[in-house]
C-alpha positions in Angstrom: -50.1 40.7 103.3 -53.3 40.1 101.5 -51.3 38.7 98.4 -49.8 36.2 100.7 -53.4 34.9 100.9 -53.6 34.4 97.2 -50.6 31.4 97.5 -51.4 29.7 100.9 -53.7 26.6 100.5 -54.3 24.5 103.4 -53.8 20.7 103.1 -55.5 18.2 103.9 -53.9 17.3 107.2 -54.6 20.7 108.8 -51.3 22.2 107.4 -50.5 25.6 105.0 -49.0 25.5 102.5 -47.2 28.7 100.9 -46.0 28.8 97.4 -42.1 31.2 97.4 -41.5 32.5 94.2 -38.9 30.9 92.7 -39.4 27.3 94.5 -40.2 25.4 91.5 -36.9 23.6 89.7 -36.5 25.0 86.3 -34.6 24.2 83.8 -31.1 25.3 82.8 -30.6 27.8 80.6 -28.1 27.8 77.7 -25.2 28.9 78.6 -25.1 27.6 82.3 -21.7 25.9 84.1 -21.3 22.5 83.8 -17.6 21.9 85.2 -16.7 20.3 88.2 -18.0 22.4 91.3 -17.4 21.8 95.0 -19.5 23.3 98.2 -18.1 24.2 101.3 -20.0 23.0 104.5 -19.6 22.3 108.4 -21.8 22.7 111.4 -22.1 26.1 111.0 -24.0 25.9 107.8 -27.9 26.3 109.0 -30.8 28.1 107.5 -30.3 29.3 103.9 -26.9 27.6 103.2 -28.9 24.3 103.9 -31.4 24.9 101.5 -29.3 25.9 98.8 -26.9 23.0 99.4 -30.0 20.1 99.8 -30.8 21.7 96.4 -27.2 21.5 94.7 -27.0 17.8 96.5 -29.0 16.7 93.4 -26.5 17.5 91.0 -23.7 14.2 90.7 -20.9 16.6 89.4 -21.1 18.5 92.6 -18.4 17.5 95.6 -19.7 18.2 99.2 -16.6 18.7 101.4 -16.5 19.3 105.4 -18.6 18.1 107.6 -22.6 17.1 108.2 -24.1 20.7 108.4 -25.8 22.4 111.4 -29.4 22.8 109.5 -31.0 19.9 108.2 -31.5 18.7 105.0 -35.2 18.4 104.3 -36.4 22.0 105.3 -35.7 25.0 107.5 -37.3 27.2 109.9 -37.6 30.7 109.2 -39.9 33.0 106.7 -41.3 35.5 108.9 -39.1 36.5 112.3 -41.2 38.8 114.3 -39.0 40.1 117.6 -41.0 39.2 121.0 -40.3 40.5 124.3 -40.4 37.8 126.8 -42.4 38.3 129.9 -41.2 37.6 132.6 -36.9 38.2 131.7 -37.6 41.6 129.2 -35.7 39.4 126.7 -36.1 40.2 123.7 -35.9 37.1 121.2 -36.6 36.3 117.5 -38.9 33.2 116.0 -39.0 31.9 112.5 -42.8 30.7 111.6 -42.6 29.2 108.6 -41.2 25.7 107.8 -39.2 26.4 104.5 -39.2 22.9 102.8 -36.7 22.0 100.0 -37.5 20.6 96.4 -36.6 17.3 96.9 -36.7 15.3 100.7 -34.7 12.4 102.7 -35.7 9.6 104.5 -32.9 10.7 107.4 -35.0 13.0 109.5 -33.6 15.4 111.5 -29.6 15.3 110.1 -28.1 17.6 108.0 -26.4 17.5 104.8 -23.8 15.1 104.8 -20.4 15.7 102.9 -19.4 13.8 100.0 -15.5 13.9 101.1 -15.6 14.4 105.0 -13.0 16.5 106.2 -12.8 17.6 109.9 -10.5 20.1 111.0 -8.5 19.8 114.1 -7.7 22.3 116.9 -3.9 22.3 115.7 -5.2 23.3 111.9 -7.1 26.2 113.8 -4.3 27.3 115.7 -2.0 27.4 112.8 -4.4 29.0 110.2 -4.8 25.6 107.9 -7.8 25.3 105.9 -7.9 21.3 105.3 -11.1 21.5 103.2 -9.8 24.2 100.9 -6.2 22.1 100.8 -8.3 18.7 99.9 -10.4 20.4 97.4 -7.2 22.1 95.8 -5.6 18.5 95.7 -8.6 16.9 94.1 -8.7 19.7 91.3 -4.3 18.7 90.7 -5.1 15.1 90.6 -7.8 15.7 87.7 -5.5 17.8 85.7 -2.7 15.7 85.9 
């Protein structure tokens, strides 16, 4: 761990700070995709799908569909997980002790990522194996090749 050392800093309000490769924007290369693109979320999108999606958010030709995700928007909680073993129960549970912060921040503190085009699935799409998001996005795509 003593390279770790070498890209923590503390702040000035007390705070570390810990530089992950790869957490500065770059720019695009050459031959990158620029069509239309859609992303998938819900409330079951947390952790890493958050921080991927608060970073594709920037991006205008990108549709959110779903619903406001489970994980919030400005950073996440994970990094290092060690397993502890509570005392008193023998439990056993895991603890993420870094704050991941994204590239870019909102004002909303404490929500999620919120869809572009909400759609919400109902119990009766469940039951009967629908997929409304995939069926909205597959729409969208008709009506812009029509």
């Amino acid at each position: 761990m003593a390279f770790s050392s070498l890209r923590t800093k503390k702040n000035e309000d007390g705070t570390y700070t810990y530089s992950l490769v790869g957490s500065k924007k770059q720019q695009n290369k050459a031959n990158y995709f620029s069509g239309k693109m859609y992303v998938l979320i819900n409330g079951n999108s947390f952790s890493a799908a958050c921080l991927v999606s608060a970073a594709l958010k920037e991006n205008k030709d990108i549709t959110f569909v779903g619903e406001e995700t489970g994980g919030a928007f400005n950073s996440t909680v994970a990094g290092l997980l060690p397993v502890l073993k509570l005392p008193n129960s023998n439990l056993y549970i895991r603890i993420g002790l870094m704050d991941i912060g994204t590239t870019t921040k909102t004002a909303l503190f404490g929500r999620g990522i919120f869809p572009d085009q909400e759609v919400i699935p109902t119990l009766k799409d469940k039951i009967e194996n629908k997929d409304p998001e995939m069926e909205w996005i597959l729409n969208d795509i008709n009506l812009k090749n029509n």
